[in-house]
N, C-alpha and C positions, 0 to 999 in steps of 0.2 A: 504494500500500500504506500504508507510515508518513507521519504528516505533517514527521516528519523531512528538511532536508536535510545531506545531505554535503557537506564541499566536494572538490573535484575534487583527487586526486591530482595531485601536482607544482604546485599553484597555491600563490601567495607567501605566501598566508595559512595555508596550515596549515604551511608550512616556517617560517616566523616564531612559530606557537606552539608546534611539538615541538620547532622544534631551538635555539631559543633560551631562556637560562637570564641572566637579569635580573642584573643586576651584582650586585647587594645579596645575590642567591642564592648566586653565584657564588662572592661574600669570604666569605661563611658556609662555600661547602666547603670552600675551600683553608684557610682557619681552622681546621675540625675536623680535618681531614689532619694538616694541621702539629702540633695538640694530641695528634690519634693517635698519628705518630710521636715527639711530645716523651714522650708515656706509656710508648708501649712500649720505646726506646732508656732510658727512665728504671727501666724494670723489667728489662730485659736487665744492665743497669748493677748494680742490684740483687741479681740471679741470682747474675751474677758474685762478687759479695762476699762473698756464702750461701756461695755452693759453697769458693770461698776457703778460709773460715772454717772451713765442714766437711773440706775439704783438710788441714791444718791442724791443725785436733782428730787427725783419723785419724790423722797423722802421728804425734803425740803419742803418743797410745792405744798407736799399734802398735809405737813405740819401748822405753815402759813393757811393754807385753807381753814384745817382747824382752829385754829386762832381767832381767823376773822369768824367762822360761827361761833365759838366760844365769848365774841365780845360783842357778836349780833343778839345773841340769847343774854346777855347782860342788860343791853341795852333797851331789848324790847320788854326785861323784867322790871326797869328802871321806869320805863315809859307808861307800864300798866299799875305800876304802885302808884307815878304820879298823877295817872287819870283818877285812879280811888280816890286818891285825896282832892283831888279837884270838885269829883262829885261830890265829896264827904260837906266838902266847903261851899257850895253850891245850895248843899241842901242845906246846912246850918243859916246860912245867907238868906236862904226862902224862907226856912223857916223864922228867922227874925224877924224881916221885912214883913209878913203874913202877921206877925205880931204884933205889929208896929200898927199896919197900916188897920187891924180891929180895933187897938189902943185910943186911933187917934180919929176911926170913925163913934167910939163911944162918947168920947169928948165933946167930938161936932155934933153930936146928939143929946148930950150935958147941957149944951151951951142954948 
């Protein structure tokens, strides 16, 4: 058919050229492995620090957060004690005036 030959499965010559990988080839891969893994342990390392960082911020953020509810719930307990007393004083005030003013219709009645 082809003028191609093959060589013969399990013969030394083609186990010597698929399965063998030239020294020079060889420190070239364990070189780039080594560099892969120095990368990505180098960027895992990095990650860590981000997240840290943003660990962190958040912390912050959400302490301030609490803070400003902590001094909204002050404020609005400040706001509702001084409306009581506003009504308290309100209603003392009616009730005087309501006094005053039957005191001084019995008088114009006196008179």
């Amino acid at each position: 058919m082809g003028g191609k030959k093959r060589s013969k499965q399990g013969s030394s010559s083609s186990v010597e050229e698929e399965g063998t990988i030239r020294p020079d080839n060889l420190q070239l891969l364990k070189d780039s492995i080594d560099c892969l893994k120095k990368v990505v342990s180098e960027g895992f390392a990095t990650l860590h620090e981000d997240m840290d960082k943003l660990r962190h911020e958040f912390k912050e953020d959400l302490d301030a957060v609490k803070g400003t509810i902590k001094d909204i719930e002050e404020s609005l307990s400040s706001t509702q004690e001084d409306v009581e007393s506003l009504k308290e004083a309100v209603k003392n005030t009616s009730e005087t005036n309501a006094y005053n003013i039957e005191a001084m219709n019995k008088r114009i009645l006196d008179l």
